[in-house]
N, C-alpha and C positions, 0 to 999 in steps of 0.2 A: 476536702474539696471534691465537688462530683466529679466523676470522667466525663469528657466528651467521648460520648459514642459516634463512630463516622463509622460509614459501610463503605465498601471499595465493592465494585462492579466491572462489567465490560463487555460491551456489544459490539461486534467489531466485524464489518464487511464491503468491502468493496463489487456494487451489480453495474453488471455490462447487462445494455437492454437488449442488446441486438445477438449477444449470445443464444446460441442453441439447449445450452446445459445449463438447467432449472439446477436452483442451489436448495437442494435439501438437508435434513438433518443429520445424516450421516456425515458431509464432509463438514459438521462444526462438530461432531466427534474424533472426526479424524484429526482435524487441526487442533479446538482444543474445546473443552466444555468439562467445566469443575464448579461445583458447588461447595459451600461453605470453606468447611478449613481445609481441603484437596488444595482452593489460590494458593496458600502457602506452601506445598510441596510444589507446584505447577511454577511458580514465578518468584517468587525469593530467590535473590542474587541474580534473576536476568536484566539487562539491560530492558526492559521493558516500562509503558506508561502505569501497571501493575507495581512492578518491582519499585518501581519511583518511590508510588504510592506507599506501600506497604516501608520504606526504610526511611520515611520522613515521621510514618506516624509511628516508630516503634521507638522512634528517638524523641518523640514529643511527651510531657510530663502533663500529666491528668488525662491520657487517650487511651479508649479501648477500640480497639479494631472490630469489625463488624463485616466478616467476609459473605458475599451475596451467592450474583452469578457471575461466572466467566463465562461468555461465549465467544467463540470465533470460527470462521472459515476462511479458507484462499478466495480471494476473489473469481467469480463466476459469473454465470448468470441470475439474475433477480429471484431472489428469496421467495419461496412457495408460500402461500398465505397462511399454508400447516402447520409450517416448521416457523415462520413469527411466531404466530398467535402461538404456539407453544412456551418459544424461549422469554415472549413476553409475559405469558401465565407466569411460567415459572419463576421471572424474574422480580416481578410485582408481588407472589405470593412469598417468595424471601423477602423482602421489604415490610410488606402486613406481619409477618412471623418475627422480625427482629429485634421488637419492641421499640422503645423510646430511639430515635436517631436525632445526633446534634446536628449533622454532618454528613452529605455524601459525592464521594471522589468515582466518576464517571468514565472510562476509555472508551470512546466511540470514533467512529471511521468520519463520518459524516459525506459516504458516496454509497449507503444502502440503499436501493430500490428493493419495493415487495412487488408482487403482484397487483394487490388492490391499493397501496400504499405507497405515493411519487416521495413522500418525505417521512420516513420512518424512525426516524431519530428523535426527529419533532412531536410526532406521535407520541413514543414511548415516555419523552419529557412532562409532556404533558401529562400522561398518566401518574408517571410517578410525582410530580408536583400536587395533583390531586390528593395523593397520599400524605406527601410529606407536609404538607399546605405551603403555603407563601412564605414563610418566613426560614425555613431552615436552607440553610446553604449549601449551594451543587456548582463545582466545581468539572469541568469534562477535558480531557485531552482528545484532540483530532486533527487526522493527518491532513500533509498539505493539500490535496485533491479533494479536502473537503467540497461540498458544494452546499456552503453554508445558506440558512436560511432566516428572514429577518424574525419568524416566529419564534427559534432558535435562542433567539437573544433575547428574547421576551422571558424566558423559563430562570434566566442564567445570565448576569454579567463576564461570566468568569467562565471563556474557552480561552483552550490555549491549542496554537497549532505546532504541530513541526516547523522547527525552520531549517531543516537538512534535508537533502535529497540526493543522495539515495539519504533514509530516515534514520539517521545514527542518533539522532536527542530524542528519542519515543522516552528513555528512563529521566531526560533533563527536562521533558515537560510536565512529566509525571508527577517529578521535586516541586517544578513551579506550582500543580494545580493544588498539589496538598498543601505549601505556604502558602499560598495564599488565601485560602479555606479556613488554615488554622488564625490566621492573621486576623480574619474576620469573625473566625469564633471567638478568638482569645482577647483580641484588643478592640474589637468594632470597627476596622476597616470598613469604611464604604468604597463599592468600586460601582461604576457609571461604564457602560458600554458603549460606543458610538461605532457604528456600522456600516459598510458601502457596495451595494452590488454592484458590479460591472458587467456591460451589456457584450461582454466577450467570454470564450469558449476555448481557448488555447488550447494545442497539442501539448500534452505533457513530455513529448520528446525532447526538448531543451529547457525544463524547468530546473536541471541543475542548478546546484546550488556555487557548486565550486568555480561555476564561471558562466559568464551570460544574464540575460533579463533577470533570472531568479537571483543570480546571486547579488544584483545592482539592489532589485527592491529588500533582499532582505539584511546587504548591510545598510538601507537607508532605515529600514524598520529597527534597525538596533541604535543607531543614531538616536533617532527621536525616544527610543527608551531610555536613554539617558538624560533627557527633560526631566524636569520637573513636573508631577502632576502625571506623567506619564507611566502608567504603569508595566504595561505588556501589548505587543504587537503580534498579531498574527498576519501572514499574506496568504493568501488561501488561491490556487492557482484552477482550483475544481478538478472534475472528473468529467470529459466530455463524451465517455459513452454511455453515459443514464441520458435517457431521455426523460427528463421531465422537465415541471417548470422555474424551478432553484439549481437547473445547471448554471456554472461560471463560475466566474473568479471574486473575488470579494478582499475587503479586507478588514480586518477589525482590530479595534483599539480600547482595550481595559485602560480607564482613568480615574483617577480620584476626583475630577474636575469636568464635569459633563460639559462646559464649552470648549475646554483642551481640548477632550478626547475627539471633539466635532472636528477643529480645525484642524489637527492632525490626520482623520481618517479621510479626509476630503483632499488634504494636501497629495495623502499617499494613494489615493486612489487613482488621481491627476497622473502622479508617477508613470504609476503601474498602465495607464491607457499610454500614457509615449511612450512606453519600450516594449508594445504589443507585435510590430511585426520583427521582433529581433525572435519570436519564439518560433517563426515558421522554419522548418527545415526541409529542403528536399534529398531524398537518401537515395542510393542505388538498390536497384532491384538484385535478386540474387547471383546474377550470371555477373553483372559489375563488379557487385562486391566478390565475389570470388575474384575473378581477375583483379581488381585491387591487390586483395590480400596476399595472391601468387607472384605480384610485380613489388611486394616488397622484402628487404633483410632487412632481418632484424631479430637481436639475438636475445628473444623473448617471446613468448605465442601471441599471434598475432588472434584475436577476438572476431569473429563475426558473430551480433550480437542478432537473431531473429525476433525481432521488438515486436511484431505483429501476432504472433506468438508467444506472448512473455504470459505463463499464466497469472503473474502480480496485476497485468491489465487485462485479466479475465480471458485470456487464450487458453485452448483446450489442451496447449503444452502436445498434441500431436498430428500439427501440418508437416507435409509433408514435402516441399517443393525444394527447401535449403538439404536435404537429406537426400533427394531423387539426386542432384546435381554431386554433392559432396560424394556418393557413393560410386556413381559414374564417372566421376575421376580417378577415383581408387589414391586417395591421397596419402603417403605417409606421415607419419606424426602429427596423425587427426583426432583429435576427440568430440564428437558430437551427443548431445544431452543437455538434460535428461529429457528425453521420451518418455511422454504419456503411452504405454502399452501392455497393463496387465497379462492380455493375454498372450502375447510373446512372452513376458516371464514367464507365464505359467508353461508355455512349451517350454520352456529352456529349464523348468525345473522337473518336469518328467523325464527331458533327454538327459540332464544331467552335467557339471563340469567337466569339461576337459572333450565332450564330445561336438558334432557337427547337428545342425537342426534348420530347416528350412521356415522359413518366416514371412510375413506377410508384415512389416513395418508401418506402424501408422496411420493415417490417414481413417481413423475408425470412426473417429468422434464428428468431426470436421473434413469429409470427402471429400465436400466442394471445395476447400483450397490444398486439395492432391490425395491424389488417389494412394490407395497401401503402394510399399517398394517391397516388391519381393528381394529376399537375397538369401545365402548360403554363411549362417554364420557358424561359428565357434565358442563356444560357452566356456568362457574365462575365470569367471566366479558369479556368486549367487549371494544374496542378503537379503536380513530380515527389512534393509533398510530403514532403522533407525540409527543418527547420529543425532549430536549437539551441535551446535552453530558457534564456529569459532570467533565469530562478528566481525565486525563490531556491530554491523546489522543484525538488530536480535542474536545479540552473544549470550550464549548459554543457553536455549530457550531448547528443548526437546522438540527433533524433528521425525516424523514415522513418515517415511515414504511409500509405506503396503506394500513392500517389496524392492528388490533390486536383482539387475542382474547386467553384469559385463560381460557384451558379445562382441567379437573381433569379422568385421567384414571386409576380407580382402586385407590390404593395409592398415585400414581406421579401426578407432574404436567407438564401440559406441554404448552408453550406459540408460539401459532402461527402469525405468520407475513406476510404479504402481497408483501414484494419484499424478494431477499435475502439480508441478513443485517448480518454479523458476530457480536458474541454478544462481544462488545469491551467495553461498557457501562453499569455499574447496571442500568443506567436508563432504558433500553431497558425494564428489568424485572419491577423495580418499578414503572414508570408511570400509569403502568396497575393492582398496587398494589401486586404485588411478592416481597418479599425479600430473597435474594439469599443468604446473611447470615446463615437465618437460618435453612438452608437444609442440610444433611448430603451428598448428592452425586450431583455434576452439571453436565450433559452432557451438553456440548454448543459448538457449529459449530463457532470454532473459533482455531487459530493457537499462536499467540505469543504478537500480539495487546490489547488480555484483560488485561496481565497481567501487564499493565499501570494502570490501574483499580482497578481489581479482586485481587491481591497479596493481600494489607491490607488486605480483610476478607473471606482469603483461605488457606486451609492448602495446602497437597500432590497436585501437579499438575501430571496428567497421559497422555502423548501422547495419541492416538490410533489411527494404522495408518489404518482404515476401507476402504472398498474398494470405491473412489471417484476420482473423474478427476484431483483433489490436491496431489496424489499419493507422498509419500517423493522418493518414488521406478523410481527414472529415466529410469532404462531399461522397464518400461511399456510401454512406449511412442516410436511411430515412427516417430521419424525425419529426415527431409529429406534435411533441409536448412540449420543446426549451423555447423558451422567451425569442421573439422575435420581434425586429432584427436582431440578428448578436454575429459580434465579429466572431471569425473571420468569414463566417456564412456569407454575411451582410457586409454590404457598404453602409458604415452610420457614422453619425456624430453621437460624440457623446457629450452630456450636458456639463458634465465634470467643466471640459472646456471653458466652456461659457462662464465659470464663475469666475471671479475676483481674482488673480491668480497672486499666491504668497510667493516672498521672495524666499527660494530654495538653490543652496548650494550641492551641484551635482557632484 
């Protein structure tokens, strides 16, 4: 019997439009970029939409694996038009090179902006369906903040999103997209897509899944997957600091039965527009949340989480305003990190462990939301900053931080880093010998990601929403490209409304 040949790929970026910091090729090196059979050393055994892939098809009989490209970067700002058109050469000329393909399994972000390109994902599909022509089967994983596109769905019946947030099933949609792929090579599954944009832009600050709006819509999405005719559900929440014109939320519905899949993505879309203003939140600015965090006990670190600064939502991971205040209280059993500050490593690795070094703190990237903090520290330890990710958030995945180095200013500690890196991992802290346990206060430049992690050995979690290019404050931004009206911008009706409404048990 012949093999099916399937390729496994992955393009994977999240762009803030309103960022300062152009995403170039260097940091999808630094994050991750492996051609051919490197996938294999690079992601077997991680919890990844990669590892998914790669351990459905080694267990599949008649299948050759066909490894492409990997690429990826931290989220930043919008992709240089270079550094695409490169990763897309190169990803298209593995594809032309690979010969005959039955088969291919997809990991894409679906919240890249380029340069000259508002939808680049759609783009690239396009291209590579040109290749592959109309009939071979492409399967993609993409996260919830997708800002899906109905073109999108034109290329491909078959996306599947995250349904956890922070994104603990990246490897369980991974499983999904390769069965299903193989389902439709092996047996002639047909699947029918039915599709639903919404004319809203939610903060992703309450997309939780473990409780709130998110988590209403996505155990109703798994309700109706247990239909008949119902195959898979995605709720796509977007990404609301691309500016283009496929921001929002969305949701879509893989079906065996293209009027099912209709009357279900209409139902749940219905949904998803009533539980819109449960996602708004207002958080204390930093001076609150500090005083929060001082007026409680509690016999676990208490979190202040600087969201506005989280570089997963493309912060430059080195504002400086939560850091000016924590440092001028001189707090003990503080840890603050990780800081984006190369070159304070790089002082502290000329002065050396164990001595004193005056520093200029932050504020390099990103001045306008606070100026550097000078201080007087003590060089504790130094790293190459590389660990692994004890997860469950990307468990196992190889992380290079370009450095590390733990300085002690005054009382607190503080762990600086070499690219920006959201602290999603106690490993981040402990490789370099930190335990984040046993601190009474954490500031960490992180949003919703850690608490895949961090929950076990944390008490009070505190927003703060400091002034950063991650603003939860959508009227900050000026946009020029996203569909208009769109909640919460807008005052609007949505037509959803207006239709027929099915009887749903909430």
């Amino acid at each position: 019997m012949r093999k099916h040949r399937i390729g496994i790929a992955f393009f994977y970026h999240e762009s803030h439009s309103f960022s300062s910091m152009k995403t170039e090729m260097e940091q999808f090196r630094n994050e991750g970029y492996f051609i051919g059979d490197e996938i294999y050393d690079a992601y077997s055994g991680t919890k990844t939409e990669v590892g998914g892939f790669l351990d459905v098809l080694r267990q599949a009989e008649n299948v050759e694996i066909v490894p492409l490209l990997c690429a990826a970067a931290v989220p930043s700002g919008v992709v240089t038009t270079e550094t695409y058109s490169f990763i897309e050469e190169q990803m298209l000329e593995s594809l032309m090179n690979a010969g005959r393909l039955d088969g291919l399994l997809l990991a894409l972000h679906g919240a890249m902006v380029v340069e000259h390109l508002f939808d680049p994902e759609e783009h690239l599909l396009g291209k590579i369906r040109g290749i592959l022509g109309s009939d071979v089967p492409i399967a993609t994983t993409l996260d919830m903040h997708a800002n899906l596109s109905e073109k999108m769905i034109e290329y491909t019946p078959l996306h599947f999103g995250f349904k956890t947030y922070p994104h603990v099933d990246m490897y369980e949609q991974g499983l999904q997209a390769a069965n299903a792929l193989l389902k439709q090579l092996k047996n002639g599954v047909k699947y029918y897509a039915a599709f639903e944009k919404l004319p809203m832009m939610p903060p992703s600050i309450n997309m939780r899944t473990a409780e709130g709006p998110m988590y209403k819509m996505i155990e109703w999405a798994k309700q109706v997957e247990e239909e008949e005719e119902v195959y898979n559900v995605s709720i796509f929440g977007g990404f609301p600091y691309s500016d283009i014109p496929m921001a929002g939320a969305s949701v879509l519905v893989v079906a065996l039965n293209p009027q099912k899949g209709k009357e279900t993505v209409q139902k749940l879309a219905s949904l998803f527009w009533s539980v819109r203003e449960e996602f708004i939140m207002d958080l204390p600015n930093v001076k609150q949340g500090l005083d929060m965090a001082l007026s409680i006990e509690d016999d676990k670190p208490i979190v202040l989480a600087d969201i506005s600064d989280n570089p997963l939502s493309c912060g430059s991971g080195d504002t400086t305003e939560l850091l000016r205040e924590v440092v001028n209280l001189n707090l003990a059993e503080t840890l603050f990190g990780g800081l984006y500050d190369p070159e304070s490593i790089e002082a502290c690795r000329k002065a050396g462990v164990g001595n004193k070094v005056s520093l200029l703190l932050g504020g390099k990237v990103s001045s306008e939301f606070g100026e550097p903090v000078q201080v007087e520290a003590t060089i504790i330890a130094l790293s190459d900053g590389v660990f692994y990710n004890s997860g469950p958030f990307n468990q196992n995945l190889k992380v290079d931080l370009k450095g590390a180095a733990h300085i002690r200013v005054g009382k607190m500690d503080i762990l600086l880093i070499g690219r920006p890196m959201s602290a999603n991992d106690p490993e981040m802290f402990r490789h370099i010998g930190l335990e984040p346990s046993t601190k009474r206060i954490l500031c960490l430049k992180a949003k919703n990601h850690f608490r895949a992690a961090f929950e076990t050995i944390v008490g009070h979690i505190i927003y703060v929403d400091a002034p950063g290019v991650a603003s939860n404050r959508l009227t900050t931004f000026t946009y020029q490209h996203i569909p208009r009206p769109i909640w919460p911008l807008d005052d609007i009706k949505y037509e959803v409304e207006l239709r027929r409404k099915e009887t749903w048990k909430h």
